[in-house]
MIBA-751106 format. One record per residue: residue number from 1; residue in one letter; x, y, z of N, C-alpha, C, CB in turn. Coordinates in nm, 2 decimals, padded with zeros to 4 digits. Glycine has a CB too. Layout:
BEGIN
ATOM_NUM_A_X_Y_Z_X_Y_Z_X_Y_Z_X_Y_Z .
...
# end
This chain:
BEGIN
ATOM_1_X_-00.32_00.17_-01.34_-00.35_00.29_-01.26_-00.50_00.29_-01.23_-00.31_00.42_-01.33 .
ATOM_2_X_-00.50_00.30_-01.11_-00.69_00.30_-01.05_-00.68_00.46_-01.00_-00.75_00.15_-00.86 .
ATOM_3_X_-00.84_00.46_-00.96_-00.88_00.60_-00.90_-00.97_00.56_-00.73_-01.01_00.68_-01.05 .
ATOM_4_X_-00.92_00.63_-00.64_-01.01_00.62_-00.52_-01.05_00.75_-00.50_-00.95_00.56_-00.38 .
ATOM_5_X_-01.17_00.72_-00.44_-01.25_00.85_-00.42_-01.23_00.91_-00.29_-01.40_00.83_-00.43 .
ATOM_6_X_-01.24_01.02_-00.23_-01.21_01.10_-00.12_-01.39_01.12_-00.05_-01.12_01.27_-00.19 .
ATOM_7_X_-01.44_01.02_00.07_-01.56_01.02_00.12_-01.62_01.16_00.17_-01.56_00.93_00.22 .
ATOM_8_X_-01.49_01.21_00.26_-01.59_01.32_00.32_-01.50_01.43_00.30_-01.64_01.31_00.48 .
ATOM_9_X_-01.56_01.60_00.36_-01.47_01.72_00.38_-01.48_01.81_00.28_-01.32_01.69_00.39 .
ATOM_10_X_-01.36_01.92_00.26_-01.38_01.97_00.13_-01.37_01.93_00.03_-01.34_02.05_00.12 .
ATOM_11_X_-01.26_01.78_00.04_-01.25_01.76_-00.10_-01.32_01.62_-00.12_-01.10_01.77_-00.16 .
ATOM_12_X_-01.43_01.63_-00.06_-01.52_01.49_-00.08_-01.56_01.48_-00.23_-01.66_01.49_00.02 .
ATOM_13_X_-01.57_01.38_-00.32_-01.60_01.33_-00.43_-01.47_01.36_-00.53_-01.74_01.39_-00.47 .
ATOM_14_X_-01.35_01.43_-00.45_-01.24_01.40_-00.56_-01.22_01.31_-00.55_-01.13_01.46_-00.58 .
ATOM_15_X_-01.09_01.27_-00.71_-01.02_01.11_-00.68_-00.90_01.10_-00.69_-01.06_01.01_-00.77 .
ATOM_16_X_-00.78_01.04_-00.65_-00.68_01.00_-00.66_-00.63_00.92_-00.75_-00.67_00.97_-00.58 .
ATOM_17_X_-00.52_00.92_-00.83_-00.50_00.78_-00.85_-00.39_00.73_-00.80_-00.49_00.76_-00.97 .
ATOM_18_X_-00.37_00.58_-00.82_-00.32_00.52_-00.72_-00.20_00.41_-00.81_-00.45_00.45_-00.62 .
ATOM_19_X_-00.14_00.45_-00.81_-00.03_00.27_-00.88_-00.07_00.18_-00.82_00.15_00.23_-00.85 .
ATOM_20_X_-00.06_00.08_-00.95_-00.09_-00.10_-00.94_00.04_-00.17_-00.90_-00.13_-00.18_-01.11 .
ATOM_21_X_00.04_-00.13_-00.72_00.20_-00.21_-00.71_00.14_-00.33_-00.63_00.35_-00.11_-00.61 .
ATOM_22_X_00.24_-00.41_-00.61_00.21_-00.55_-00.57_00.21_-00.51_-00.42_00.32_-00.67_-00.62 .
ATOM_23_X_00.10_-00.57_-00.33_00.07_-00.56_-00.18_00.02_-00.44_-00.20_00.19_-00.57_-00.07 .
ATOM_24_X_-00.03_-00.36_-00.22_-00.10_-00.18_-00.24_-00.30_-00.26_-00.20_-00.07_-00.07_-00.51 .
ATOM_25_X_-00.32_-00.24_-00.10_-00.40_-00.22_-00.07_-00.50_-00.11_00.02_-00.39_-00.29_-00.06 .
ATOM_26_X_-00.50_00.00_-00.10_-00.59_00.10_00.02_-00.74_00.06_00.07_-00.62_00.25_-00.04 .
ATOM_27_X_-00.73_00.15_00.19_-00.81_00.14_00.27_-00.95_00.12_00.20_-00.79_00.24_00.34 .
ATOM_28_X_-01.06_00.07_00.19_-01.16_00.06_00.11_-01.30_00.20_00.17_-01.21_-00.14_00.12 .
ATOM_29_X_-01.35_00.21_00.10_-01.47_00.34_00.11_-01.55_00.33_00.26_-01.62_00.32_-00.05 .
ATOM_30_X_-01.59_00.21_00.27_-01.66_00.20_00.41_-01.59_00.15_00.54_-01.78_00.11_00.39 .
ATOM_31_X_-01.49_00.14_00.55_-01.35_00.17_00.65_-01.35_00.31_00.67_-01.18_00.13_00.57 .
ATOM_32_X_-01.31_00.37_00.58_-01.29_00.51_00.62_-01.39_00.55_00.65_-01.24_00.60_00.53 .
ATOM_33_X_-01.51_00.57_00.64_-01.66_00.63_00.67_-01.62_00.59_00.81_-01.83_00.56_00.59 .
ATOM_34_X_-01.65_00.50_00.82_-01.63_00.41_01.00_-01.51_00.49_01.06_-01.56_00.18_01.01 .
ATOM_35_X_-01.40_00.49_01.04_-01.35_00.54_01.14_-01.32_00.71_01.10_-01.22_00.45_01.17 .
ATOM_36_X_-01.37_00.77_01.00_-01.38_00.95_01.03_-01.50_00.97_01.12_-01.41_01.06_00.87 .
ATOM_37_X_-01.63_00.87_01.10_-01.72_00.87_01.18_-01.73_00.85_01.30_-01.77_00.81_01.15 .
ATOM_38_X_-01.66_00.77_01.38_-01.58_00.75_01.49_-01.52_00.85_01.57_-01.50_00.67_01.46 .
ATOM_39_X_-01.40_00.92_01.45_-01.33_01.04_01.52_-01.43_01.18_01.49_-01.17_01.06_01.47 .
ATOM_40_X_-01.55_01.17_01.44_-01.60_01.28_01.45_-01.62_01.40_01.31_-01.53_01.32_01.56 .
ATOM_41_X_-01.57_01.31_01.21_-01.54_01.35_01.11_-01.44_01.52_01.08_-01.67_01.34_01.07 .
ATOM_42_X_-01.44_01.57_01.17_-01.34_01.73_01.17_-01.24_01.70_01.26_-01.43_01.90_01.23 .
ATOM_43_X_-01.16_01.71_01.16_-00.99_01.69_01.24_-00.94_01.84_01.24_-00.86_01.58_01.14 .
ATOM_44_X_-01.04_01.95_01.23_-00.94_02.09_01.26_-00.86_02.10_01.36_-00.99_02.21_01.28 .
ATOM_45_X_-00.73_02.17_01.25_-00.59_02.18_01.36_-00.50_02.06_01.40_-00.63_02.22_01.48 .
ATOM_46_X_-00.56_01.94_01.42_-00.50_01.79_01.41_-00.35_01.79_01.39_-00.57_01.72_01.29 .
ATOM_47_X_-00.25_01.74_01.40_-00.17_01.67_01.34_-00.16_01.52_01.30_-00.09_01.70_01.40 .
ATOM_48_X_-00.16_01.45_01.16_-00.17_01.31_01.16_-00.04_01.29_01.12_-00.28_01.25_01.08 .
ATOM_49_X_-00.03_01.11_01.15_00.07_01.06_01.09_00.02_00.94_01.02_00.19_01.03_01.18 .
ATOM_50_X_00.06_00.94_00.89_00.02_00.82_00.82_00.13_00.73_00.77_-00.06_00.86_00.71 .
ATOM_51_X_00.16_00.60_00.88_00.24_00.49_00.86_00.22_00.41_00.76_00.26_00.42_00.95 .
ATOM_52_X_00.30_00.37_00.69_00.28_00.30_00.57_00.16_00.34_00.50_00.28_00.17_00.61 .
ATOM_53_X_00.18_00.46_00.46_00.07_00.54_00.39_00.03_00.45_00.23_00.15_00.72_00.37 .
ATOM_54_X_00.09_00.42_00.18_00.06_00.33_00.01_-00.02_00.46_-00.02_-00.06_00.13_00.01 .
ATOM_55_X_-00.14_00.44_-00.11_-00.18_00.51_-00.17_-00.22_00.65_-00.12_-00.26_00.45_-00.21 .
ATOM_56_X_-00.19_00.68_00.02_-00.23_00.79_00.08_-00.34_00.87_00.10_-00.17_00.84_00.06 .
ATOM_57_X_-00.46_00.74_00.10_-00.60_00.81_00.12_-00.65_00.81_00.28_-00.72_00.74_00.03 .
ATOM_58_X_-00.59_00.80_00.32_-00.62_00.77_00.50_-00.56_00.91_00.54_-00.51_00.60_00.60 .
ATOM_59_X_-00.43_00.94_00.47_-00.39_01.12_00.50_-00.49_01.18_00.42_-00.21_01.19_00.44 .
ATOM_60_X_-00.53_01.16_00.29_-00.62_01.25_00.26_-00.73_01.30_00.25_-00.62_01.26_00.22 .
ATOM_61_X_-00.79_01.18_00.32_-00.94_01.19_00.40_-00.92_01.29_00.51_-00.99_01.04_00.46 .
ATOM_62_X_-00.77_01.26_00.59_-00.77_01.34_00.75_-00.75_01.49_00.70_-00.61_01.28_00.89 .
ATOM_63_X_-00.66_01.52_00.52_-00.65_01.65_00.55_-00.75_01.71_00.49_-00.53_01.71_00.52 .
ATOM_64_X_-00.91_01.64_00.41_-00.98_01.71_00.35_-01.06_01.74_00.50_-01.05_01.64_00.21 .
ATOM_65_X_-01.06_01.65_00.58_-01.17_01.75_00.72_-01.07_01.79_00.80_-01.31_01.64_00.85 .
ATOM_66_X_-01.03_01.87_00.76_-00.91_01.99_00.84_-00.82_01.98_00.92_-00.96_02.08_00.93 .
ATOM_67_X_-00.74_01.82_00.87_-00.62_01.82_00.98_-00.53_01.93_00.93_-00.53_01.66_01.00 .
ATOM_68_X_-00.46_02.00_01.03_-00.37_02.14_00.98_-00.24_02.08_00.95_-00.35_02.26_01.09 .
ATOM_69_X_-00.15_01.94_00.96_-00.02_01.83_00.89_-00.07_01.71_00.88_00.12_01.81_00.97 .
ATOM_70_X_-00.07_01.63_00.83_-00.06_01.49_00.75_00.11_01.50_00.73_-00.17_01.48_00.56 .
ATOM_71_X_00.12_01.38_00.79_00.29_01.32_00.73_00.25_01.19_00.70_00.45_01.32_00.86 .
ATOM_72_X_00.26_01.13_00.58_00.28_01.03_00.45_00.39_00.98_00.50_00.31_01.09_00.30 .
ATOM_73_X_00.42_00.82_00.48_00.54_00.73_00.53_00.52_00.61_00.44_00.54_00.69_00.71 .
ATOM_74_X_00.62_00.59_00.37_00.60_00.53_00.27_00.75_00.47_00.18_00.50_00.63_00.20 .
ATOM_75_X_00.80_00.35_00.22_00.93_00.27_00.16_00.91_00.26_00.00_00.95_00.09_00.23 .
ATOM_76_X_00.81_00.27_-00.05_00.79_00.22_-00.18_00.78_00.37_-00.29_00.63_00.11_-00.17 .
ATOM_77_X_00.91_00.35_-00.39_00.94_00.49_-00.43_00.80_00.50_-00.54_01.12_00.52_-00.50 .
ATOM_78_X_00.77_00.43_-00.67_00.66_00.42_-00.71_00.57_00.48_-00.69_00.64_00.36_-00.71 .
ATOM_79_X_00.50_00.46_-00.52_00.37_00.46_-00.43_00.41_00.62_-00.43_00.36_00.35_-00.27 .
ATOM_80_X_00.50_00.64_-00.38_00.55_00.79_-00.29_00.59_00.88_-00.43_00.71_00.78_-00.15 .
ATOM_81_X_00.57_00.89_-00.55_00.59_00.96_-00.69_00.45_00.96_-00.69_00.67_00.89_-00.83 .
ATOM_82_X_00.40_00.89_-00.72_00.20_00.94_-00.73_00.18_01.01_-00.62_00.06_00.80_-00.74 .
ATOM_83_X_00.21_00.95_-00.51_00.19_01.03_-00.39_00.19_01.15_-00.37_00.25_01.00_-00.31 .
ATOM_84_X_00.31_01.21_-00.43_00.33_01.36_-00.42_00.26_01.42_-00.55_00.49_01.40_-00.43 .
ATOM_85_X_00.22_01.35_-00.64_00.14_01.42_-00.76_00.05_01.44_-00.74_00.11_01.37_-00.88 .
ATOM_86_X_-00.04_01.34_-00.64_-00.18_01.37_-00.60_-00.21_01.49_-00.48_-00.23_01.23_-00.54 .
ATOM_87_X_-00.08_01.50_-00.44_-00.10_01.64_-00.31_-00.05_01.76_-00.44_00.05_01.63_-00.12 .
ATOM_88_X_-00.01_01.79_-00.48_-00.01_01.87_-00.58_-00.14_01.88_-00.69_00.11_01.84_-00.64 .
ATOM_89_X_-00.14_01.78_-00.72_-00.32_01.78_-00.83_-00.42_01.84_-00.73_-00.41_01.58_-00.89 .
ATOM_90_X_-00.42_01.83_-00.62_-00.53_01.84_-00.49_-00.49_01.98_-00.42_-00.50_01.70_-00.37 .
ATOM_91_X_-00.35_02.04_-00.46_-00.34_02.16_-00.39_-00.34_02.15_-00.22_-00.45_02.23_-00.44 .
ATOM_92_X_-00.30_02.03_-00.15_-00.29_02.03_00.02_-00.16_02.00_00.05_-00.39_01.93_00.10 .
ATOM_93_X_-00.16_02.11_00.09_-00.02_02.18_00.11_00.03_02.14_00.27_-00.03_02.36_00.09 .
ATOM_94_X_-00.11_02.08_00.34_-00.07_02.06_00.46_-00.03_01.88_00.49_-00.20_02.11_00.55 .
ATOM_95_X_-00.02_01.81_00.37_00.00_01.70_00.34_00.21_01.68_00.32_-00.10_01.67_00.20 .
ATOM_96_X_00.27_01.62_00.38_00.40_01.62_00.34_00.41_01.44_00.35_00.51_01.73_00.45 .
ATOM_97_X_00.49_01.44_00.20_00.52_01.29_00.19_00.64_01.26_00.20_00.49_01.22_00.09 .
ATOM_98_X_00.70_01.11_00.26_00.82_01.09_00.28_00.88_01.00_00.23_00.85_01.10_00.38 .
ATOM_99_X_00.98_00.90_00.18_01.03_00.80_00.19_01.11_00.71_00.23_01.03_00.80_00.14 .
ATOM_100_X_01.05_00.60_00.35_01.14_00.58_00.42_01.04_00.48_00.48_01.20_00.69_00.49 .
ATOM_101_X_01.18_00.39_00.56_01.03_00.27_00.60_01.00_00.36_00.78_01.09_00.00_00.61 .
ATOM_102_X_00.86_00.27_00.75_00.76_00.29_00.88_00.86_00.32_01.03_00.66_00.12_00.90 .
ATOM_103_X_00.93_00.15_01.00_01.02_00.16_01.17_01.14_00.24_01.17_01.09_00.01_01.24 .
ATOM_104_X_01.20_00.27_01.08_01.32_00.41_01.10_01.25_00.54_01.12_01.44_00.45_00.95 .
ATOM_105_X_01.14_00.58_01.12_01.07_00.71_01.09_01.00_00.72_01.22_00.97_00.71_00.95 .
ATOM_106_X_00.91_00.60_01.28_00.94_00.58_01.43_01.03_00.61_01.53_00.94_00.49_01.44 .
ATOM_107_X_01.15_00.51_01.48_01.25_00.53_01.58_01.30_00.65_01.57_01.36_00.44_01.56 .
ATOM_108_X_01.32_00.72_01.48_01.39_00.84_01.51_01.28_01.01_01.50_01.51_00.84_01.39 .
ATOM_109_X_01.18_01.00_01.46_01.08_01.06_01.48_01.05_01.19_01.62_01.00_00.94_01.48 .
ATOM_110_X_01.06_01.30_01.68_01.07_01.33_01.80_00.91_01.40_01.81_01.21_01.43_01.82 .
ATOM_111_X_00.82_01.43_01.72_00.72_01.49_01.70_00.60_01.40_01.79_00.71_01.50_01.54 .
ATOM_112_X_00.52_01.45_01.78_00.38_01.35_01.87_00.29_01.40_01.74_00.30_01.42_02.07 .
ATOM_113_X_00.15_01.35_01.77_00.04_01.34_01.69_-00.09_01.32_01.76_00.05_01.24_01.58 .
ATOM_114_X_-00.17_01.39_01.69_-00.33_01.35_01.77_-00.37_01.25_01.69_-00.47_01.49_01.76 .
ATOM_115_X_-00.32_01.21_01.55_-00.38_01.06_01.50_-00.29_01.03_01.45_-00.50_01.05_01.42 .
ATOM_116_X_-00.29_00.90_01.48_-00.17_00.80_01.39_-00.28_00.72_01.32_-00.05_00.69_01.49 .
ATOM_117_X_-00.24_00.66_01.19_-00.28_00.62_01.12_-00.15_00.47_01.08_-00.33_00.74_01.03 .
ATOM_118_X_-00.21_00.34_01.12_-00.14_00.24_01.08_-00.21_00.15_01.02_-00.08_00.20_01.17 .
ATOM_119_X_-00.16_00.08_00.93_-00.25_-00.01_00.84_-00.08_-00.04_00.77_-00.41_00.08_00.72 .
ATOM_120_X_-00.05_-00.13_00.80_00.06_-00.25_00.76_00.01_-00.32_00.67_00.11_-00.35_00.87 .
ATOM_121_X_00.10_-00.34_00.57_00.10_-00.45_00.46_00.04_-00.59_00.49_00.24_-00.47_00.41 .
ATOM_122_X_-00.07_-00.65_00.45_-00.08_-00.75_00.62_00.00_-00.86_00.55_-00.27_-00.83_00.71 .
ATOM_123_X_00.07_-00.88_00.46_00.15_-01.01_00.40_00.29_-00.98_00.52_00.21_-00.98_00.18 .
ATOM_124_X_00.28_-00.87_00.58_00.42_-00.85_00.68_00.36_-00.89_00.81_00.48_-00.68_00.70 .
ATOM_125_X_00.48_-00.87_00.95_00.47_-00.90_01.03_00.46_-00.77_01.12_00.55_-00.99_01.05 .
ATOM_126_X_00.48_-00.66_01.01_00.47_-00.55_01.13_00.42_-00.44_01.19_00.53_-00.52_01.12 .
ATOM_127_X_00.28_-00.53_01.24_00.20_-00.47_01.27_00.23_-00.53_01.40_00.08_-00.49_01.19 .
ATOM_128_X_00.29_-00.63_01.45_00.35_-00.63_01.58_00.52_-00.58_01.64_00.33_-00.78_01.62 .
ATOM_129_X_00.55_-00.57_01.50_00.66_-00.46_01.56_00.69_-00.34_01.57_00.75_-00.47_01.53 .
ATOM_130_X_00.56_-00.25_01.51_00.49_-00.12_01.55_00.46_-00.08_01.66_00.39_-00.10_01.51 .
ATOM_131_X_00.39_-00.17_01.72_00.34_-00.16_01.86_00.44_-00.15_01.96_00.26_-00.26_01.88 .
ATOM_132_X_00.51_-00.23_01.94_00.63_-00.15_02.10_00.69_-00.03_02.09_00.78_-00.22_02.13 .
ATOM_133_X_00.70_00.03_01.93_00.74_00.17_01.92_00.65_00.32_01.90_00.82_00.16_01.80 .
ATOM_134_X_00.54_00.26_01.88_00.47_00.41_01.79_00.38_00.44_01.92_00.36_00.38_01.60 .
ATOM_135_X_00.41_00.39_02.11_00.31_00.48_02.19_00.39_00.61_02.22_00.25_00.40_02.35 .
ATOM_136_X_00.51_00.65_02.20_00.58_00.76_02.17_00.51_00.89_02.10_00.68_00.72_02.10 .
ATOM_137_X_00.47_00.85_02.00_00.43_00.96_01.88_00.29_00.98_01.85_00.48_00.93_01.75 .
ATOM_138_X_00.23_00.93_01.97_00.08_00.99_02.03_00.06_01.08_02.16_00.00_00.87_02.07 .
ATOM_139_X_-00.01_01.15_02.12_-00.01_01.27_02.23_-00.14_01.19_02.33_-00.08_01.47_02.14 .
ATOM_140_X_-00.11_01.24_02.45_-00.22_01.20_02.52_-00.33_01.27_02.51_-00.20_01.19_02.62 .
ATOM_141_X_-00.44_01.15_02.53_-00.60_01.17_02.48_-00.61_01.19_02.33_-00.67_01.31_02.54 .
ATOM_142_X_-00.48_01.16_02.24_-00.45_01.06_02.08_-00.57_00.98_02.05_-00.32_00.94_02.08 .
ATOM_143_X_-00.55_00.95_01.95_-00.58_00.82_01.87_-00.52_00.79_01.79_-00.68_00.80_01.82 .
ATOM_144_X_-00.49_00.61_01.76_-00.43_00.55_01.72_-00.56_00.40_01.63_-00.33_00.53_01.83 .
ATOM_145_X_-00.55_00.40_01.49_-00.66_00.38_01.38_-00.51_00.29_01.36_-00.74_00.52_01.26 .
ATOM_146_X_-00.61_00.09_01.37_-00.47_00.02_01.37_-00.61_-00.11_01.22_-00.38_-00.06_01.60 .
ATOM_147_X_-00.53_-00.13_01.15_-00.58_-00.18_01.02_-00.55_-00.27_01.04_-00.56_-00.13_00.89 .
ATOM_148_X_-00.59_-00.44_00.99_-00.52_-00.59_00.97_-00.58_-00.63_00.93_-00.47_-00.68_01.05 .
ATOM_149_X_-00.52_-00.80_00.87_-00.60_-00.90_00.82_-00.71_-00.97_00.92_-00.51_-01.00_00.77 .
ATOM_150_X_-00.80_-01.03_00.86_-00.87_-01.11_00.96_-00.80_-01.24_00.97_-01.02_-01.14_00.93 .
ATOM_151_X_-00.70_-01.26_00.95_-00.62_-01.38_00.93_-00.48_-01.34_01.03_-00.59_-01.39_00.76 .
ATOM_152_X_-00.49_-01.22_01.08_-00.36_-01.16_01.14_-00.42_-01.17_01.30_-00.32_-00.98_01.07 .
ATOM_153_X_-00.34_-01.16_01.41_-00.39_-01.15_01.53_-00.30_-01.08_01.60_-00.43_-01.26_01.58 .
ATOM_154_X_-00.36_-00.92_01.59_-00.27_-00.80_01.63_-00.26_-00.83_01.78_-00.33_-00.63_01.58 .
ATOM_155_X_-00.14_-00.78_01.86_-00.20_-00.79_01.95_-00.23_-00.68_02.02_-00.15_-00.85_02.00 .
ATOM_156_X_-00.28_-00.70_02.12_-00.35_-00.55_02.18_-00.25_-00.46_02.25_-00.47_-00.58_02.31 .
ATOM_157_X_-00.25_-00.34_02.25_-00.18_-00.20_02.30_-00.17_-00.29_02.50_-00.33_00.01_02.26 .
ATOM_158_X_-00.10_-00.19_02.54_-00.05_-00.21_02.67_-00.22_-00.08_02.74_00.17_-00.14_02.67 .
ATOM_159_X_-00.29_-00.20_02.84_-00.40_-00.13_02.89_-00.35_00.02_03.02_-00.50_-00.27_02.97 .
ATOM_160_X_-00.26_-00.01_03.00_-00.20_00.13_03.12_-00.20_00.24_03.04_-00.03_00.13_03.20 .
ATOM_161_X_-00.16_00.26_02.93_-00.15_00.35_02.82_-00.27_00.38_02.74_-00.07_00.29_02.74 .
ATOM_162_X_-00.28_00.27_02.70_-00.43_00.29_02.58_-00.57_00.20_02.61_-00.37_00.21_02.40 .
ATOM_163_X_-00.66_00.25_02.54_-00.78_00.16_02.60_-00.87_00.20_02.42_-00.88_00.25_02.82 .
ATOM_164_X_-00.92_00.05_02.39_-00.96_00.00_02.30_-01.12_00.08_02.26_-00.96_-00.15_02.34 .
ATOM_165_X_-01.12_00.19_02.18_-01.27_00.29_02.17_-01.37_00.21_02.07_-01.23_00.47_02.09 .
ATOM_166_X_-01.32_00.15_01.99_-01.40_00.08_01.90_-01.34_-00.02_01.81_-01.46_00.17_01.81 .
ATOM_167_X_-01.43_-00.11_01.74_-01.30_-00.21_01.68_-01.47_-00.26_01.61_-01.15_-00.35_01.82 .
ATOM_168_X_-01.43_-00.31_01.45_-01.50_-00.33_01.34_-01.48_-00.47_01.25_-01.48_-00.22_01.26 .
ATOM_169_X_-01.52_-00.56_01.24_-01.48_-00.68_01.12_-01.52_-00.65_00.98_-01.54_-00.82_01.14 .
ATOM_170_X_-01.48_-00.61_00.88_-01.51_-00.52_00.76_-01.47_-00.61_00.65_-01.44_-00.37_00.76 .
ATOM_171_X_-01.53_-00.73_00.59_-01.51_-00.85_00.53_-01.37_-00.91_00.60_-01.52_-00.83_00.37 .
ATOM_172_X_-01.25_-00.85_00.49_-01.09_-00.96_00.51_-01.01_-00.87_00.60_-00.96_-00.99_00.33 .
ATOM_173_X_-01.09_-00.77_00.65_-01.03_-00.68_00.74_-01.07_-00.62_00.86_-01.01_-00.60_00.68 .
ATOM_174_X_-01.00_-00.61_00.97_-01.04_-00.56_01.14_-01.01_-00.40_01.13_-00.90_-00.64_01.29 .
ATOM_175_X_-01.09_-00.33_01.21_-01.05_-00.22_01.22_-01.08_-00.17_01.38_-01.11_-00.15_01.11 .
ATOM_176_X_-00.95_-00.10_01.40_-00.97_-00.04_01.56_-00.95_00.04_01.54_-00.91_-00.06_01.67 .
ATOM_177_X_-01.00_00.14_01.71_-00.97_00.30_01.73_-00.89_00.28_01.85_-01.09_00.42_01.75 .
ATOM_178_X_-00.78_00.31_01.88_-00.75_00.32_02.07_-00.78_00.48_02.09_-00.54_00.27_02.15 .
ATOM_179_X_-00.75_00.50_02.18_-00.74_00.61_02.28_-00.63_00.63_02.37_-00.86_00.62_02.35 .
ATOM_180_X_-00.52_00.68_02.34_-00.39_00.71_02.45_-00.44_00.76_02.56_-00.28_00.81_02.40 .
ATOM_181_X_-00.43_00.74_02.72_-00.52_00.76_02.85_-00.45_00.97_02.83_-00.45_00.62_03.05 .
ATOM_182_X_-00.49_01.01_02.86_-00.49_01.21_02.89_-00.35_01.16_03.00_-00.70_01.32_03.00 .
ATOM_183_X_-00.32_01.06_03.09_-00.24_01.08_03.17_-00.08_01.03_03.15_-00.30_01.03_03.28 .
ATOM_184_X_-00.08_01.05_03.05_00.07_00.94_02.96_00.06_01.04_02.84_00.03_00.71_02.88 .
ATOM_185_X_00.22_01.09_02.84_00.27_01.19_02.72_00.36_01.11_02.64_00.36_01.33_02.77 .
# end
């Protein structure tokens, strides 16, 4: 059992802990700085969605600077039992976790979001089979925060839809921001 720290918001300098499961790699401390920094660090009122959430610090970074829902998505039952302990130890109530994989929770999903949050297992492949489903469950003038290996070669969103705001090489890992165009729901 490890501990990650929470960078910014109200509950900046708490910690989490996290199960030692096999493929669990959260997001690392200066990833997250980069992209809350990016979106401006205050997500008041926000709705996020956090795909393949694992340790669920990417929802809990978004709900310590004021996203008003975080939804947690998470196949691995282990991951998603600490998961819910740590939103309870933490008291954020605007955090809800689920269990279930990524692409059924997509597919059937009817909700939108102002941030999606994706960061795939990168030992998987589906970080390209996300992408034909999840421009649905972005609101327009969204963002979409897409995580991979440097060894992986995501491919890019459809340019009629989305357009590329920032993108980072962060040692074994890429990080992007898109932006869903204001004219696409």
């Amino acid at each position: 059992m490890g501990k990650i720290r929470i960078t910014g918001g109200t509950h900046r300098s708490r910690k989490i802990l996290v199960e030692n499961q096999p493929g669990l790699r959260p997001t690392g401390d200066r990833a997250r700085e980069t992209l809350f920094n990016w979106l401006g660090n205050n997500l008041t009122g926000q709705s996020v969605l956090d795909l393949y959430a694992g340790s669920g610090i990417l929802g809990f970074e978004a709900a310590s600077r004021g996203a008003s829902k975080v939804i947690c998505i998470d196949n691995n039952r282990p991951t998603m039992v600490q998961l819910k302990k740590n939103i309870q130890a933490l008291n954020l109530n605007q955090i809800e976790a689920t269990q279930q994989t990524a692409l059924t929770f997509a597919q059937n999903c009817s909700d939108t979001f102002d941030l999606i949050l994706l960061d795939p297992p990168f030992e998987s492949d589906q970080i390209y089979t996300i992408n034909d489903i999840i421009t649905p469950l972005c609101k327009a003038g969204g963002h979409l925060y897409r995580e991979f290996g440097i060894k992986q070669e995501a491919p890019d969103l459809d340019d009629r839809i989305w357009h590329l705001k920032k993108q980072k090489k962060m040692g074994q890992v890429n990080i992007e921001l898109w932006q869903k165009n204001d004219n696409h729901e």
